[in-house]
N, C-alpha and C positions, 0 to 999 in steps of 0.2 A: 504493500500500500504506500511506503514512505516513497519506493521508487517513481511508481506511476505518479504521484505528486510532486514530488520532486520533476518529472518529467514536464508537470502538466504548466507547471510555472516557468520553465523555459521556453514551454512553444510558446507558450502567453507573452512572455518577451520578447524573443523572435518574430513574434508578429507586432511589436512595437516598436522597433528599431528598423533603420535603412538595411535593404530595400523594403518598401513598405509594399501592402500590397496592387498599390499608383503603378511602381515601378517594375512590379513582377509582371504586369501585366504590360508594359513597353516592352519587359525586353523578350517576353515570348513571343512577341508580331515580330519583333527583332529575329528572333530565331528561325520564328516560320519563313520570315521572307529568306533569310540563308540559306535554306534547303534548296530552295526552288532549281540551282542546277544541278545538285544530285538528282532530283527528281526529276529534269528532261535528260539527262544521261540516261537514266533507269529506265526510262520511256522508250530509247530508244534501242538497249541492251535487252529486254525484255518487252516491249510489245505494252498492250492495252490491256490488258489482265492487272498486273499490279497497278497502272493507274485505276481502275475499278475498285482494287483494295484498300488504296489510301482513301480512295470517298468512303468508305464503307467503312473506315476505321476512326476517323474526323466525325462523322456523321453516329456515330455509337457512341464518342466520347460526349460529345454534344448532349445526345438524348440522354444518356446516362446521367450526366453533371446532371442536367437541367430538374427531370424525372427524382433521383435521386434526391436533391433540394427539396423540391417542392412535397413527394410523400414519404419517403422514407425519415430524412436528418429534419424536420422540423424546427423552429424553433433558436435562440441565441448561440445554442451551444452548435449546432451545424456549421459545415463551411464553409464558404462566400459562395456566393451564384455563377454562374457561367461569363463574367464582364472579365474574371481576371483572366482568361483567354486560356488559364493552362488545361482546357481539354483540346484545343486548339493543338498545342505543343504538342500535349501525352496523343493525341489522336495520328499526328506525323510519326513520331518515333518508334509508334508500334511499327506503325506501317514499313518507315523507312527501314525498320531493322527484322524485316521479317522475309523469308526467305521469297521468292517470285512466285514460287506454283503453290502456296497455299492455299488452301480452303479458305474462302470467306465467311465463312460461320465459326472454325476456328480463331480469326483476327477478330472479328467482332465479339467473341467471349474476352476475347484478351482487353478488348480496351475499354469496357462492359465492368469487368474485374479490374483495370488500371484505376476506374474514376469513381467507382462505389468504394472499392476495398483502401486504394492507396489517398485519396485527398478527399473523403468525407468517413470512414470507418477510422480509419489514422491517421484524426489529426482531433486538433481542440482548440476550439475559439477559432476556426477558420484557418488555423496553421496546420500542412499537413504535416508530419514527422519529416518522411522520404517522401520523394516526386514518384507523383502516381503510378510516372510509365515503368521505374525501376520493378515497384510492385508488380504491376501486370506482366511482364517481360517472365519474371521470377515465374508464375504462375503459369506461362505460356511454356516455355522450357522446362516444366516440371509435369504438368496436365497434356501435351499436343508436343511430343516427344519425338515421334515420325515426322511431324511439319516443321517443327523446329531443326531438326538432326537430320536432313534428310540425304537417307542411303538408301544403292542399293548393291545388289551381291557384296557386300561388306566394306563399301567403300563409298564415301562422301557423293553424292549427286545435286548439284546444282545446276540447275537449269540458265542454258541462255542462246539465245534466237538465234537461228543459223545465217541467216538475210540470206539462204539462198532461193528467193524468189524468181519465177518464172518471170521473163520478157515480155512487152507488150507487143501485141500482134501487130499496132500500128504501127511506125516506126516515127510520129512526130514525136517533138519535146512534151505537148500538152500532155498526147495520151501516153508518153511513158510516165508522168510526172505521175498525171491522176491514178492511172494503173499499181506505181509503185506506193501509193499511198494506199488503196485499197489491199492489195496483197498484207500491207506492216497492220491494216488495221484487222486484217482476218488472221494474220501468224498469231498462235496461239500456243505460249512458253511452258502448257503440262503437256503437250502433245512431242515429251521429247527424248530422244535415244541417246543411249552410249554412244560416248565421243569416239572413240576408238573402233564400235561398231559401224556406227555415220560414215568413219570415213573407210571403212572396207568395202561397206556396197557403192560407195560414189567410185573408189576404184575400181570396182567390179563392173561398171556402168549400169548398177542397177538403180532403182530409186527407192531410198531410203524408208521403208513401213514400219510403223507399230507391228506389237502383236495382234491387232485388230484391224490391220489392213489402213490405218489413217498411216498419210505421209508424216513425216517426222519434221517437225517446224523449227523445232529445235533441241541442242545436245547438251546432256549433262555430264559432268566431271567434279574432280575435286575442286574447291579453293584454293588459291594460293595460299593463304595461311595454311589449309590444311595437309598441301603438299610440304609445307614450309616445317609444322609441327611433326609431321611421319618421318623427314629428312635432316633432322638439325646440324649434321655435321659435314653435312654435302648443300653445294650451293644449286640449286634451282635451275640454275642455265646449265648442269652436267645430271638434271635427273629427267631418264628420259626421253620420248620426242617432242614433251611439251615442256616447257620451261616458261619459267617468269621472272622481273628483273622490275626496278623501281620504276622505269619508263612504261613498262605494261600496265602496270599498276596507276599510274598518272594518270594515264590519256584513257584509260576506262573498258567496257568489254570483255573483264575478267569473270568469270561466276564471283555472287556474291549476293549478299540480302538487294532487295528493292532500290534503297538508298545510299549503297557501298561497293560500286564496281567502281567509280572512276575517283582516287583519292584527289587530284587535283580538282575537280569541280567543289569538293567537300574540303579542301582546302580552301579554295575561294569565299564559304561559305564561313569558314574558321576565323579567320580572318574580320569580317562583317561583326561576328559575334565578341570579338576579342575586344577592338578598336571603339565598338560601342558599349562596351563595358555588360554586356548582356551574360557572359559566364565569366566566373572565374580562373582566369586564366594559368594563373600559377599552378594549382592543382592538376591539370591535366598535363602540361608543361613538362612540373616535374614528374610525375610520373611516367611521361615518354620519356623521359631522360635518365629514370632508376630502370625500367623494363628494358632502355636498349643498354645500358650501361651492365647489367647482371646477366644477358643475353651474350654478351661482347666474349664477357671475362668467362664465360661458360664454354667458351669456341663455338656459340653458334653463327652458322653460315648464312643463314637468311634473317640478320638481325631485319634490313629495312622493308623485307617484306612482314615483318610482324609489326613494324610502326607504322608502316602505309595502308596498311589493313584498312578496308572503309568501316571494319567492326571496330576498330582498338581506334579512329577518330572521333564514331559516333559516339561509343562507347566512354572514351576518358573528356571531349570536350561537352558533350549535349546531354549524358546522363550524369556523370561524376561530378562533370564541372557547373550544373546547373547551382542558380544558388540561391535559390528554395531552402535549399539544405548544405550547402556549402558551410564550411567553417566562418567564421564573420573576418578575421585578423590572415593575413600574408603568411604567420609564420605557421596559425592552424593548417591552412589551404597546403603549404609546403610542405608541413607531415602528413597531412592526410593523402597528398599524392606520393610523398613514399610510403608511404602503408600499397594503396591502389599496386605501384610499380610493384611490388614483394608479391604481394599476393594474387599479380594476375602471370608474375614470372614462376610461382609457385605450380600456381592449376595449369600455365601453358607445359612446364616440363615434368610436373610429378603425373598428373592426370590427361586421361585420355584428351581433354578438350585442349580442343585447338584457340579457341579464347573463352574469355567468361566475366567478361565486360557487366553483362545481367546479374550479375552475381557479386564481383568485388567492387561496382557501386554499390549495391544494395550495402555490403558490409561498411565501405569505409560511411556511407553518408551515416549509415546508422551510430557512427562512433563520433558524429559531428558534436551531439549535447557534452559528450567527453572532451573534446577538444575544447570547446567555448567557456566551459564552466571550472576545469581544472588545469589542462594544459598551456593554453593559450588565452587568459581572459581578456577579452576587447576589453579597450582604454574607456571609451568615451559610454557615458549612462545611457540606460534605456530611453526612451520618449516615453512620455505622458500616456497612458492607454486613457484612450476615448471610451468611457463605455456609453 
C-alpha cells in the first residue's frame, strides 16, 4: 500500500511539472508528423495492406481513448480525453512497428489494449505510469506470437513486395504510369514466397505460385538484424548470397516492420523530433552509444547493422525516449539509456531475440519514478496543481 502511494504522489507531480500536458500534446503532432517518411517508404516497400493497418490502428486508438473516457474511467480520477493526441502517437507506433502481413484484428486488439490498459488503467490523475504503446507492444508480443515473430520452416519470414509487375500493353507514358499504379495498388505483401524459392522458379522460367495457385507478389526472408543476430562474428557482406551493409539499410527495401525498412527516412524523422525538443534525446543517444560500444568490445561484426535497425530507432528514440515517462534531469535520461544499452545488448546476445526494444523500454521507463525521486532529483519545485 505505502508503495502504490508513494507511486500515486509522483505521477500526481509528474503531471505538474514541465512538460505539462499543453506540451505533451505539441510534441506528439510533432512526432506524428516525423513519421510520415517512414510511412511513404513502407508504402512503397510493402504495398497498400499496411497502409490499411495504420488506419485501422489510429482509428482503434481513437475509439478506445474516446469510449474508454467517456464509460469505462468516469469521473476526476480518469485520464484526460482524446485533445492530448497521444492515441494519435500510440495509434502510429503500433502500426509502424508491427510486422507488414498482419492480421488486422490482431493490430486493433493491440492498440485497443495500448489505450484502455497503458494510459487510462495505469495511470492516476491523468498521468499515465508508461506510454501506452510500450504496454500494448508488450501484450502484442506476448498474446499474437506468430504475427509478431513471424517464421517459417524455422527461420524468420518477412514479407516485402517483389515490384515485379507485369508491362502495360500500351506502350504510352500515360498508360504505363496508370497501369503501374494499378498493379502497386493490387500487389498484395501476404501473398508471399521464399526468397530463395522466388528466385529458382524465375530461373526456371517459370512463374512464381503459392501453394494455392495465386502468383506470389511478394518474398519473404530474414531481417537484417536477424541475419545480423544468427551471424555475430561474420560480417553480413560474407554470409551468403544475400548480404547487407549500412547503405542497404539507409536507402530502404530491407524486410522489416511497416515503419523500419529505410533507416534514413526514420533518421530524417529523428532529427525533426530531437531539434524540437519533442523526445529526449540523451536517452536514446546514449544508449546507441552503450549497445554499439558492448557490441564492439564483444567482436561483433555487424555492430551498425544492429544500430540502423528501423527496430532499435523506433524502438530507443519514439518508445524509450518518449517523455511521458522519461526521466525529468540529463543525468536520469543518461543512466536510464545505459540501463536501455545493457539490457537490450543482454537479450540481443544471451536470448534468442534479435531485438527487444518492446520490452527494455517497458523496463527502463518503468524504473523512471526510481530515477527522479532517488537517483537523480530535478532541481527546480513542482508547479502548483490546479485542482
Amino acid at each position: 500500500m505505502f508503495l502504490i502511494q508513494r507511486l500515486n504522489r509522483y505521477l500526481l507531480w509528474r503531471s505538474s511539472v514541465e512538460p505539462t500536458p499543453q506540451h505533451l500534446a505539441k510534441y506528439r503532432l510533432t512526432m506524428a508528423v516525423s513519421l510520415l517518411p517512414a510511412f511513404l517508404v513502407g508504402l512503397l516497400v510493402f504495398g497498400w495492406y499496411p497502409a490499411v493497418t495504420i488506419v485501422f490502428s489510429v482509428g482503434t486508438a481513437y475509439a478506445a481513448d474516446y469510449l474508454a473516457k467517456r464509460y469505462l474511467f468516469k469521473g476526476p480520477l480518469g485520464a484526460a480525453g482524446t485533445g492530448d493526441a497521444l492515441w494519435l502517437i500510440t495509434g502510429l507506433l503500433v502500426a509502424m512497428l508491427t510486422p507488414p502481413a498482419t492480421p488486422w484484428l490482431a493490430v486493433i486488439a493491440v492498440s485497443a489494449a495500448a489505450m484502455i490498459l497503458g494510459k487510462h488503467l495505469l495511470s492516476f490523475e491523468g498521468a499515465p505510469f508508461l506510454p501506452p504503446v510500450v504496454v500494448g507492444l508488450l501484450a502484442a508480443h506476448l498474446l499474437f506470437i506468430p504475427y509478431y515473430h513471424p517464421h517459417e520452416n524455422g527461420k524468420p519470414a518477412w514479407p516485402v513486395l517483389t515490384g515485379a509487375f507485369r508491362s502495360s500493353a500500351e506502350p504510352t507514358f500515360e498508360a504505363n504510369v496508370k497501369h503501374a499504379v494499378g498493379e502497386f495498388l493490387t500487389a498484395d505483401v501476404r501473398n508471399s514466397l521464399e526468397k530463395e524459392d522466388y528466385r529458382k522458379k524465375l530461373w526456371g522460367y517459370a512463374q512464381p505460385l503459392l501453394a494455392d495457385g495465386t502468383p506470389a507478389q511478394a518474398v519473404h526472408s530474414p531481417r537484417p538484424i536477424d541475419v545480423a543476430a544468427a551471424n555475430p562474428r561474420e560480417a553480413l557482406t560474407a554470409v551468403g548470397p544475400e548480404y547487407y551493409d549500412a547503405k542497404s539499410l539507409l536507402l530502404g527495401g530491407v524486410p522489416a516492420s511497416i515503419g523500419g525498412s529505410s533507416s534514413l527516412a526514420l533518421i530524417f524523422g529523428i532529427l525533426l523530433v530531437v531539434f524540437s525538443g519533442a523526445v529526449s534525446w540523451v536517452l536514446p543517444v546514449t544508449a546507441l552509444l552503450t549497445l554499439g560500444l558492448l557490441l564492439s568490445l564483444c567482436g561483433n561484426q555487424n555492430v551498425e547493422i544492429h544500430l540502423l535497425s528501423g527496430s532499435t530507432l523506433l524502438g530507443f528514440f519514439y518508445l524509450a525516449g518518449d517523455k511521458l515517462s522519461a526521466p525529468r534531469t540529463l543525468l536520469g535520461q543518461a543512466m536510464a539509456g545505459l540501463a536501455l544499452g545493457i539490457l537490450e545488448f543482454l537479450l540481443r546476445t544471451v536470448t534468442p531475440l534479435s531485438e527487444a526494444t518492446f520490452l527494455t523500454a517497458l523496463v527502463v521507463q518503468g524504473l523512471t519514478p526510481i530515477f527522479d525521486q532517488y537517483l537523480t532529483k530535478p532541481k527546480e519545485p513542482p508547479r502548483p496543481v490546479v485542482v
